[in-house]
PDB file of N, CA, C and O in Angstrom:
ATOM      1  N   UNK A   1      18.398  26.972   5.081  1.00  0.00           N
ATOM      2  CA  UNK A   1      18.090  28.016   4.131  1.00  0.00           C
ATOM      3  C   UNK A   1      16.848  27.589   3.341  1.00  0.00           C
ATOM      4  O   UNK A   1      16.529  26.436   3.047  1.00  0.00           O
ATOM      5  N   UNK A   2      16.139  28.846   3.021  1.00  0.00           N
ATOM      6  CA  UNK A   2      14.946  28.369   2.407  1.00  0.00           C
ATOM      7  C   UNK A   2      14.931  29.041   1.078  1.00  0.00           C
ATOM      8  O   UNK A   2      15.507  30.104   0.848  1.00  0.00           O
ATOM      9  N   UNK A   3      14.012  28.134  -0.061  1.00  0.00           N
ATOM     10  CA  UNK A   3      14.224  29.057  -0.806  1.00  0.00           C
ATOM     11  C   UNK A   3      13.264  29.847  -1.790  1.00  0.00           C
ATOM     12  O   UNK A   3      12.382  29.229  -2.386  1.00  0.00           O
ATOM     13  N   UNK A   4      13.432  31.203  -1.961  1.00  0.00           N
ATOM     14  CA  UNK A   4      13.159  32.067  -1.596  1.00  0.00           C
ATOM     15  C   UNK A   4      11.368  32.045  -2.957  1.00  0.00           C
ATOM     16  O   UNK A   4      10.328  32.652  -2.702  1.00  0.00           O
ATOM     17  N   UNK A   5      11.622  31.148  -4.283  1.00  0.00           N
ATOM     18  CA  UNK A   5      10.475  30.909  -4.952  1.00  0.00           C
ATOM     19  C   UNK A   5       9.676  29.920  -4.841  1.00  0.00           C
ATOM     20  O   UNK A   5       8.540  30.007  -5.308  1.00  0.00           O
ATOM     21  N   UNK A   6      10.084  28.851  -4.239  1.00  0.00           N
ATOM     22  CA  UNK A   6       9.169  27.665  -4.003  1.00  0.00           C
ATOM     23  C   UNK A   6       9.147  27.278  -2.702  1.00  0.00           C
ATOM     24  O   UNK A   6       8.708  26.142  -2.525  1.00  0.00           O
ATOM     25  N   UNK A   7       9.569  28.021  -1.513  1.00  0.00           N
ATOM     26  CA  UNK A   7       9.635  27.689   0.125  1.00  0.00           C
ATOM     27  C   UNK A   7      10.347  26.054   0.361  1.00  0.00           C
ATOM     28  O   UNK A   7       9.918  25.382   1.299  1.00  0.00           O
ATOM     29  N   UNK A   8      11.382  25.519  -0.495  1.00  0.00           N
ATOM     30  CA  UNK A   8      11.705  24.608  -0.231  1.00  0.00           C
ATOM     31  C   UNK A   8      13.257  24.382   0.615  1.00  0.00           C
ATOM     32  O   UNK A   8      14.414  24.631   0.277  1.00  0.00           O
ATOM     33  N   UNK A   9      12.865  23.997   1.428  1.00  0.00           N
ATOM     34  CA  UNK A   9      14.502  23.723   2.692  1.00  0.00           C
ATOM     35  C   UNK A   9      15.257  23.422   1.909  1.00  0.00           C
ATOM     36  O   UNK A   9      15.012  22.403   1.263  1.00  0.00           O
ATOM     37  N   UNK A  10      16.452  24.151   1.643  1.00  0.00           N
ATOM     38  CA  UNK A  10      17.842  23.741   0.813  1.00  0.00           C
ATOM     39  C   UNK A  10      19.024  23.198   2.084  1.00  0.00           C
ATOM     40  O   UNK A  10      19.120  23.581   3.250  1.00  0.00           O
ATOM     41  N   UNK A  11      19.488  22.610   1.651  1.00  0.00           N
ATOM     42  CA  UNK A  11      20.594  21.953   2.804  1.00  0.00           C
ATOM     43  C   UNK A  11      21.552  23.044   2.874  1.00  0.00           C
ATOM     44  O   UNK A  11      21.444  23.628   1.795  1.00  0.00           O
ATOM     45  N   UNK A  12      22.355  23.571   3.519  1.00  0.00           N
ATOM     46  CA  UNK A  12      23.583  24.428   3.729  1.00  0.00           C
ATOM     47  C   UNK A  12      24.602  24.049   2.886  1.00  0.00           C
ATOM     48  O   UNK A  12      25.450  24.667   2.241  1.00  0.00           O
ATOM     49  N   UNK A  13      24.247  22.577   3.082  1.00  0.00           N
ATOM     50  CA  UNK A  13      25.811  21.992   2.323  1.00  0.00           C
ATOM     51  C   UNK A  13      25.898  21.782   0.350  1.00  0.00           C
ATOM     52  O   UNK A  13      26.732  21.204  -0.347  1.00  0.00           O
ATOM     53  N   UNK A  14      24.604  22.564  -0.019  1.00  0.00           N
ATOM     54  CA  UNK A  14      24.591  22.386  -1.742  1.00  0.00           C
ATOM     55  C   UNK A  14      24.824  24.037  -1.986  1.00  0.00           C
ATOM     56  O   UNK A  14      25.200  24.532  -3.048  1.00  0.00           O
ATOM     57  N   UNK A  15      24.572  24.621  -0.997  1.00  0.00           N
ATOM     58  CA  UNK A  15      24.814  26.172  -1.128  1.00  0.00           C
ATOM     59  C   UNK A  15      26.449  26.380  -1.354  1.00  0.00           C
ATOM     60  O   UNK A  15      27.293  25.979  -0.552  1.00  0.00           O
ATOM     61  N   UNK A  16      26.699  26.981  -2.419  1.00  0.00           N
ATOM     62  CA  UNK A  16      27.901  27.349  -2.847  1.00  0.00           C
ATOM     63  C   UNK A  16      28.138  29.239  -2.627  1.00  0.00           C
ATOM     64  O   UNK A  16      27.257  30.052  -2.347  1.00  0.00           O
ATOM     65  N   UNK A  17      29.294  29.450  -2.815  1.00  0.00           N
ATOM     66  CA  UNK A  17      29.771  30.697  -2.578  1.00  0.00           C
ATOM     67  C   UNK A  17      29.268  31.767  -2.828  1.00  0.00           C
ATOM     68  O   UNK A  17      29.009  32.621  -1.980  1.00  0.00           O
ATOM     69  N   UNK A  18      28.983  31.897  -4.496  1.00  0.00           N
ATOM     70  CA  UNK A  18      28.505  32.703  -5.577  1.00  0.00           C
ATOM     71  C   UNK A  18      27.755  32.160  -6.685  1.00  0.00           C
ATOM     72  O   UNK A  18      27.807  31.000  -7.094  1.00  0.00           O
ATOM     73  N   UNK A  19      27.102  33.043  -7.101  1.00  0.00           N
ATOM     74  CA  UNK A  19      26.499  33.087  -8.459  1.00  0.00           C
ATOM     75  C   UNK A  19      27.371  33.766  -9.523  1.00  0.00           C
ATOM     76  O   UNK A  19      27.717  34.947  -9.493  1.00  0.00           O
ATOM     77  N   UNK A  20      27.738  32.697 -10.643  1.00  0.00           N
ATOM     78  CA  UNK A  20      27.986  33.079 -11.880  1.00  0.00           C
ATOM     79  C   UNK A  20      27.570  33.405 -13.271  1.00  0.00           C
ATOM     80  O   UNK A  20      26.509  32.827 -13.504  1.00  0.00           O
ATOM     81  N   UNK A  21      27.837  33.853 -13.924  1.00  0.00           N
ATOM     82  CA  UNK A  21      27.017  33.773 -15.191  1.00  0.00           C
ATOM     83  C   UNK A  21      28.117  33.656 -16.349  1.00  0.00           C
ATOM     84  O   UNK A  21      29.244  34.122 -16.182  1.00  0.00           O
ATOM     85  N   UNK A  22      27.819  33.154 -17.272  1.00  0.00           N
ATOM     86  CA  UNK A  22      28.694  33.259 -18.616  1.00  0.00           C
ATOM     87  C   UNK A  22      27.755  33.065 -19.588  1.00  0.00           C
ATOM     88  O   UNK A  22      27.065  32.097 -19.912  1.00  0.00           O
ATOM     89  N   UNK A  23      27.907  34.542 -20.113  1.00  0.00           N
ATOM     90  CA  UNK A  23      26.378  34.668 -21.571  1.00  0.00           C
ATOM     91  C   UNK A  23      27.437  34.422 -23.246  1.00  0.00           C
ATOM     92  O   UNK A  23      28.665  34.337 -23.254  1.00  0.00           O
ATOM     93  N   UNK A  24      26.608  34.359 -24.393  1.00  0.00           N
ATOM     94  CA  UNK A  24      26.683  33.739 -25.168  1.00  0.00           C
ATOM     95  C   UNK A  24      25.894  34.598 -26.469  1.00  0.00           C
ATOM     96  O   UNK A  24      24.827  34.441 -27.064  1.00  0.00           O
ATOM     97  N   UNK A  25      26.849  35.427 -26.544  1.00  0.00           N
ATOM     98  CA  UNK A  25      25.805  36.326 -27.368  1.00  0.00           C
ATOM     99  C   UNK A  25      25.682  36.482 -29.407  1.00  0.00           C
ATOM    100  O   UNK A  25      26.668  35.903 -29.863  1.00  0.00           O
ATOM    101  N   UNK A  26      25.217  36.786 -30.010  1.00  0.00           N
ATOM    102  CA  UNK A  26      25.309  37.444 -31.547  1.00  0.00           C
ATOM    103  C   UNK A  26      24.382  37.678 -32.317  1.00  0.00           C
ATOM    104  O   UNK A  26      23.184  37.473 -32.123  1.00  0.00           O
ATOM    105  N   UNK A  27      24.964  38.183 -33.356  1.00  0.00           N
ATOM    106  CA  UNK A  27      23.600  39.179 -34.701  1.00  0.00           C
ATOM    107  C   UNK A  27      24.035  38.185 -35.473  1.00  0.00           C
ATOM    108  O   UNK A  27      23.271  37.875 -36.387  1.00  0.00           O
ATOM    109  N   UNK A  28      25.222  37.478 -35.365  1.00  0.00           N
ATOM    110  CA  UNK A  28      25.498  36.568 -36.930  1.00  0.00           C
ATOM    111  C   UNK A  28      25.196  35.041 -36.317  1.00  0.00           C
ATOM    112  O   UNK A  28      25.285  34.024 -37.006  1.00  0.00           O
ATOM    113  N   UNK A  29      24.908  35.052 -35.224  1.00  0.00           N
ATOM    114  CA  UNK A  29      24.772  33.515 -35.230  1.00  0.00           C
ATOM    115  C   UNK A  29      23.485  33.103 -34.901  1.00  0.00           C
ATOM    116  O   UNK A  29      22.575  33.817 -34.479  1.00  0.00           O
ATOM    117  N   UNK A  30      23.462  31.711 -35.155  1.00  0.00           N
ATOM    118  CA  UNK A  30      21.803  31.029 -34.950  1.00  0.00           C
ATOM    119  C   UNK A  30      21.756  31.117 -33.744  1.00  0.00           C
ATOM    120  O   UNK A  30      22.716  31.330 -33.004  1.00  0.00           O
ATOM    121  N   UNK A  31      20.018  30.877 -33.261  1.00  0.00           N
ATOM    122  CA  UNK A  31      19.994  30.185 -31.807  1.00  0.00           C
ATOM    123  C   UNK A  31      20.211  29.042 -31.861  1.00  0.00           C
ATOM    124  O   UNK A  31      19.999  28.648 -30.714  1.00  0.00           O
ATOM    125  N   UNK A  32      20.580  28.006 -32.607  1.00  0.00           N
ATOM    126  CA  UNK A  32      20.729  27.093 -32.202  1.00  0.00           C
ATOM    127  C   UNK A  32      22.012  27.046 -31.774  1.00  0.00           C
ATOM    128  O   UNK A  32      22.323  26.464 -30.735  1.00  0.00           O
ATOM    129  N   UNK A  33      23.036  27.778 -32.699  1.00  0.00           N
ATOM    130  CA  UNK A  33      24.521  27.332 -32.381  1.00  0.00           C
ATOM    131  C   UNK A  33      24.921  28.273 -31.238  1.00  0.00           C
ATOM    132  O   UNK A  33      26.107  28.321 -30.910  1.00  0.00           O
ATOM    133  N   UNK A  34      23.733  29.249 -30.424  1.00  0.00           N
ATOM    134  CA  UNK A  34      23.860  30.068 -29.134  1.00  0.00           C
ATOM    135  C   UNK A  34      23.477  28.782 -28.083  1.00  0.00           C
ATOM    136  O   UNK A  34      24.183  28.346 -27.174  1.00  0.00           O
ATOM    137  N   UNK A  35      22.457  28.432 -28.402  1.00  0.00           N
ATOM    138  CA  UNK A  35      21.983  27.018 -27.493  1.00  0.00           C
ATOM    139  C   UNK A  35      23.156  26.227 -27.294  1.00  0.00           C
ATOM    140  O   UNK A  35      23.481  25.809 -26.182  1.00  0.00           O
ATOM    141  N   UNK A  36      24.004  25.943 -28.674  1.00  0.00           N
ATOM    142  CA  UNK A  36      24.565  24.463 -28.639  1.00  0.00           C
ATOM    143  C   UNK A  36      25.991  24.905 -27.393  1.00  0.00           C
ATOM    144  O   UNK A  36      26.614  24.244 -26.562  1.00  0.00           O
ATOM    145  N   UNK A  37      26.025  26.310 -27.830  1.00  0.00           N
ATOM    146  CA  UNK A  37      27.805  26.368 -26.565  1.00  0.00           C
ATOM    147  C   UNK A  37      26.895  26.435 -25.200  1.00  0.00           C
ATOM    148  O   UNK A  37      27.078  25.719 -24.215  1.00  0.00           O
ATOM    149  N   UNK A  38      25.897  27.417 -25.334  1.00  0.00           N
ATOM    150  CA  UNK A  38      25.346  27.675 -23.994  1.00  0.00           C
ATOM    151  C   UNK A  38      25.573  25.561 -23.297  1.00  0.00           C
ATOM    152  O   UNK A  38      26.457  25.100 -22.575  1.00  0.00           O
ATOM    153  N   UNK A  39      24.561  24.966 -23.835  1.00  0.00           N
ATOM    154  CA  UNK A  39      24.733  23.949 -23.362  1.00  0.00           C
ATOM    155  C   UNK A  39      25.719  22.840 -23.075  1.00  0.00           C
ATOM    156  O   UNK A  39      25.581  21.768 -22.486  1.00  0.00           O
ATOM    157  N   UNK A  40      27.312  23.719 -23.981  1.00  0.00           N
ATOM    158  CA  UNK A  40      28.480  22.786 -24.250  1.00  0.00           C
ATOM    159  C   UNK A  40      29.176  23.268 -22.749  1.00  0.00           C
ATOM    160  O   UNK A  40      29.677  22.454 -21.974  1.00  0.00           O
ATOM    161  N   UNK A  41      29.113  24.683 -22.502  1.00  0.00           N
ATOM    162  CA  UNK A  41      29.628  25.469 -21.431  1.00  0.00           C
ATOM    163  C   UNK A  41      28.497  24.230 -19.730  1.00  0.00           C
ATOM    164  O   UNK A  41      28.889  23.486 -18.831  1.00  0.00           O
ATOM    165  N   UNK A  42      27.160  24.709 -20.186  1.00  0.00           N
ATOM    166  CA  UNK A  42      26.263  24.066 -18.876  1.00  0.00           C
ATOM    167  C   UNK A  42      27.387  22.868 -18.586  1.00  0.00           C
ATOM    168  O   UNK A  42      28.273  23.071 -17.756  1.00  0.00           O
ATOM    169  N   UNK A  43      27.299  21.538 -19.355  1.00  0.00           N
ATOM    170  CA  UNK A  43      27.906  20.448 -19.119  1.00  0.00           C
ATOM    171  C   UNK A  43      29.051  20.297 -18.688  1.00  0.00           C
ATOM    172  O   UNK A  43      29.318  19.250 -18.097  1.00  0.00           O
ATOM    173  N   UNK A  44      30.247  21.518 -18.905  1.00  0.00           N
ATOM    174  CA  UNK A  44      31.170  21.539 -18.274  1.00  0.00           C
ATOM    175  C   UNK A  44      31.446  22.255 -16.738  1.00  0.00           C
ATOM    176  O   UNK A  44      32.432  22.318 -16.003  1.00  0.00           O
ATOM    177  N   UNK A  45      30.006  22.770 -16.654  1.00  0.00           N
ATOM    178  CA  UNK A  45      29.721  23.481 -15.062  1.00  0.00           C
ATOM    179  C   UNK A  45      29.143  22.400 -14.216  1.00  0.00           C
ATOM    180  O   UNK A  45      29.063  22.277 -12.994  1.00  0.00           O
ATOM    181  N   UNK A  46      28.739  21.606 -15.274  1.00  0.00           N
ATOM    182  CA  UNK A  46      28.017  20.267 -14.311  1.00  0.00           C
ATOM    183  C   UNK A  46      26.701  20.417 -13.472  1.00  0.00           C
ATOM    184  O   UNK A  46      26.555  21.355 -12.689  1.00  0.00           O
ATOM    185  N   UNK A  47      25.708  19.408 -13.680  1.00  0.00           N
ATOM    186  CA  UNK A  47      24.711  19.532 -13.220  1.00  0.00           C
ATOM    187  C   UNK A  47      24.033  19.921 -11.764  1.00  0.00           C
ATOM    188  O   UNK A  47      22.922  20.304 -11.398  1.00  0.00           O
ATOM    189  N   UNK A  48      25.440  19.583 -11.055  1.00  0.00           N
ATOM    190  CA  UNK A  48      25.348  20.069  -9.386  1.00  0.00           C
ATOM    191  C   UNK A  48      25.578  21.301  -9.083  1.00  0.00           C
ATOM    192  O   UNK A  48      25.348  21.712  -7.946  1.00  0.00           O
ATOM    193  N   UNK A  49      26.236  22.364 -10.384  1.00  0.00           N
ATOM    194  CA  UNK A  49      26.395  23.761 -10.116  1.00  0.00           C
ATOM    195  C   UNK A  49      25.172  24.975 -10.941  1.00  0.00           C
ATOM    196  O   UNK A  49      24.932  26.166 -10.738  1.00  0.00           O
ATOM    197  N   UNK A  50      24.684  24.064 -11.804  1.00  0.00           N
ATOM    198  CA  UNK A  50      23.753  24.774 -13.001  1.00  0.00           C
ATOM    199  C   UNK A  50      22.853  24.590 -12.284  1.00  0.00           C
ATOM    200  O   UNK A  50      22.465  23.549 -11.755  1.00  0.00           O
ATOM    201  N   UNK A  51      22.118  26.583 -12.186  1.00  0.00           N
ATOM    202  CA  UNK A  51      21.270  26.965 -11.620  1.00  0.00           C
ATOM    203  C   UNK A  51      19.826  27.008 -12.700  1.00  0.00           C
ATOM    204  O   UNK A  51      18.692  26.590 -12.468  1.00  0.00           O
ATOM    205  N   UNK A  52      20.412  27.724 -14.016  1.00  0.00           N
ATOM    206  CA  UNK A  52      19.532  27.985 -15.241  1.00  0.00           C
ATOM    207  C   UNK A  52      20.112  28.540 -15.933  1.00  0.00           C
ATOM    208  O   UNK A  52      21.044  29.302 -15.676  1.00  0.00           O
ATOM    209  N   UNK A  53      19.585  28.208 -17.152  1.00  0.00           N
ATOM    210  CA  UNK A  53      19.849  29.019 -18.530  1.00  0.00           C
ATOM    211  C   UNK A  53      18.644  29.793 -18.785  1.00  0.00           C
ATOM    212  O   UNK A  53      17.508  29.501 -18.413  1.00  0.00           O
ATOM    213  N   UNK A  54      19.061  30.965 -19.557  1.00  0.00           N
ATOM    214  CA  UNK A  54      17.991  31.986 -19.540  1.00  0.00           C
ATOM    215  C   UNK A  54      18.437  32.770 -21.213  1.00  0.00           C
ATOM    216  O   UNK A  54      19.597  32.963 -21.575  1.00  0.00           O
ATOM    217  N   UNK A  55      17.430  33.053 -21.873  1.00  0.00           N
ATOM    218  CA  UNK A  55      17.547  34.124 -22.872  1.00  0.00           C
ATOM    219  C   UNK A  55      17.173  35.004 -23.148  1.00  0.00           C
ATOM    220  O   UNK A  55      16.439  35.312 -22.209  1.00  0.00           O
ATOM    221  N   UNK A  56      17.129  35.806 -23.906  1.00  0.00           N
ATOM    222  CA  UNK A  56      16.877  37.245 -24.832  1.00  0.00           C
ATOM    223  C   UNK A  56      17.375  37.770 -25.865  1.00  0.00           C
ATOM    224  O   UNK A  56      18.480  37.651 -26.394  1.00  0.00           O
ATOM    225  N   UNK A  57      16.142  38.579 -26.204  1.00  0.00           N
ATOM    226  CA  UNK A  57      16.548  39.022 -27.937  1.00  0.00           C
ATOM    227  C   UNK A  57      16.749  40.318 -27.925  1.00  0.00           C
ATOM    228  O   UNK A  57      16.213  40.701 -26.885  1.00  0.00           O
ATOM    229  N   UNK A  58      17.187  41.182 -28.445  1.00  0.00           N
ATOM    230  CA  UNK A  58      17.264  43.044 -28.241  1.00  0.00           C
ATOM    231  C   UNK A  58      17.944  43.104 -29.771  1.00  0.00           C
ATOM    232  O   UNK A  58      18.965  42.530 -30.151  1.00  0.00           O
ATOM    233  N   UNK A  59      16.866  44.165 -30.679  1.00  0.00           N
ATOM    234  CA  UNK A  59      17.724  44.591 -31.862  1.00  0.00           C
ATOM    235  C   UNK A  59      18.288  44.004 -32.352  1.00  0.00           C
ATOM    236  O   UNK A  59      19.437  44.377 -32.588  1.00  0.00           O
ATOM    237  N   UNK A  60      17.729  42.429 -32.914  1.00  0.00           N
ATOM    238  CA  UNK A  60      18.623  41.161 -33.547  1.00  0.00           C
ATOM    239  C   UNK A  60      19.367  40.555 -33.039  1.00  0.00           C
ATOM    240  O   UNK A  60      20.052  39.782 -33.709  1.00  0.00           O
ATOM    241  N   UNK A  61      19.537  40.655 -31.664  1.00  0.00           N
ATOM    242  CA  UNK A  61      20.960  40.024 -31.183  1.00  0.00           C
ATOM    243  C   UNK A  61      20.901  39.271 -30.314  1.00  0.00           C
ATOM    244  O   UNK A  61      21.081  39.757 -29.197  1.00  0.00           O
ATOM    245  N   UNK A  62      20.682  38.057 -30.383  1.00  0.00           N
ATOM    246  CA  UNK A  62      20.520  36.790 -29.003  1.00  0.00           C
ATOM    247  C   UNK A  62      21.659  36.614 -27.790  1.00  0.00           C
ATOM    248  O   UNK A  62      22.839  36.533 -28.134  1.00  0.00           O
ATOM    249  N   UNK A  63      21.368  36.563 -26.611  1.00  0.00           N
ATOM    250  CA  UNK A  63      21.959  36.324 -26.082  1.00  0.00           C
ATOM    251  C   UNK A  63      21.109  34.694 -25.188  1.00  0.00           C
ATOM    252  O   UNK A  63      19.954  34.306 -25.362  1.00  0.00           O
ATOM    253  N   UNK A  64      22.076  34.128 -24.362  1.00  0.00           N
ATOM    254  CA  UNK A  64      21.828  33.231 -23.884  1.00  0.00           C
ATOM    255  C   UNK A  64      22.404  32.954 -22.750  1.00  0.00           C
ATOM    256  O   UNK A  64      23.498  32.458 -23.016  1.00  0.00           O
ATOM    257  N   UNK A  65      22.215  33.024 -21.432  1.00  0.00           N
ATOM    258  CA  UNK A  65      22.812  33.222 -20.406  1.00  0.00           C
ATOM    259  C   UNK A  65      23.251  31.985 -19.588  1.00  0.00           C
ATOM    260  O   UNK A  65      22.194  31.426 -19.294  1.00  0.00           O
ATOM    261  N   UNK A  66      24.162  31.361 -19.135  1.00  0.00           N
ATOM    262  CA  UNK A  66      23.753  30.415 -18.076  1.00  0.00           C
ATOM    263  C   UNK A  66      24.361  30.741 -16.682  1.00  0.00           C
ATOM    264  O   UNK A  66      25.440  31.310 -16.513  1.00  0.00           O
ATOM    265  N   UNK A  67      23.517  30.301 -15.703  1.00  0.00           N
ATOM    266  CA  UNK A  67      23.396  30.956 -14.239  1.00  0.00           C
ATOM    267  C   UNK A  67      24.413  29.907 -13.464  1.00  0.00           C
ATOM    268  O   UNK A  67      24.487  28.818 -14.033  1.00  0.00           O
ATOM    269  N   UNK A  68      24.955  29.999 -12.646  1.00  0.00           N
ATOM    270  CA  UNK A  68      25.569  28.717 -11.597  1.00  0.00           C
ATOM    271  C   UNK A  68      26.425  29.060 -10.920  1.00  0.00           C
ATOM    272  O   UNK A  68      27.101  30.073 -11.098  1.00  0.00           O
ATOM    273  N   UNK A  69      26.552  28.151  -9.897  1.00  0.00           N
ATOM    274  CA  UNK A  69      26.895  28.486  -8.346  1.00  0.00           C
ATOM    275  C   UNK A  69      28.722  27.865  -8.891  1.00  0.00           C
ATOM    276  O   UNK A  69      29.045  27.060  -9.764  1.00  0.00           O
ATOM    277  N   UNK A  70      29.541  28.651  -7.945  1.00  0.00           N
ATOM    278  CA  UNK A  70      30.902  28.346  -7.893  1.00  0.00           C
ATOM    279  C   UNK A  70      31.284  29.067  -7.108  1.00  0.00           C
ATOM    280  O   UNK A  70      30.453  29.801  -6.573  1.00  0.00           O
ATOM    281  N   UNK A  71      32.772  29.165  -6.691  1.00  0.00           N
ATOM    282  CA  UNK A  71      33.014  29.828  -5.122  1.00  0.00           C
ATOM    283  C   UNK A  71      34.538  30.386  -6.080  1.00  0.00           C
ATOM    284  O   UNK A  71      34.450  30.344  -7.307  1.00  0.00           O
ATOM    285  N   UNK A  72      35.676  30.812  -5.531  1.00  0.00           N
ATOM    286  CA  UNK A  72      36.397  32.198  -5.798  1.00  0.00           C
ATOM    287  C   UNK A  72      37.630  31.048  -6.783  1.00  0.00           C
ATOM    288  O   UNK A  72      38.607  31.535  -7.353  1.00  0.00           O
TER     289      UNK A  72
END
């Protein structure tokens, strides 16, 4: 498998099932304390399943996404 933004050969065997997400959102909270679970959650997905974390702002309200592979 190749992949699909940087043309780099991925092995079959790091390819997992699915893509997940679990976002992290609020109007009352900091980004930092959106960062701090986003990143409390990453560490418990572990570095071999974390694809990326990603954010956005809309009408005061942060969200913070993190991306990663897991199967059913």
């Amino acid at each position: 498998m190749q992949c699909p933004n940087c043309g780099q050969q991925i092995e079959s065997s790091v390819r997992k099932e699915r893509v997940y997400h679990e976002h992290f959102r609020g109007s009352w909270s900091t980004w930092e304390s959106l960062f701090q679970d986003a990143a409390d959650f990453a560490a418990r997905v572990g570095p071999e399943n974390l694809i990326s974390i990603s954010h956005s702002e809309d009408h005061n309200e942060g969200v913070v996404t993190v991306w990663y592979w897991g199967s059913n």
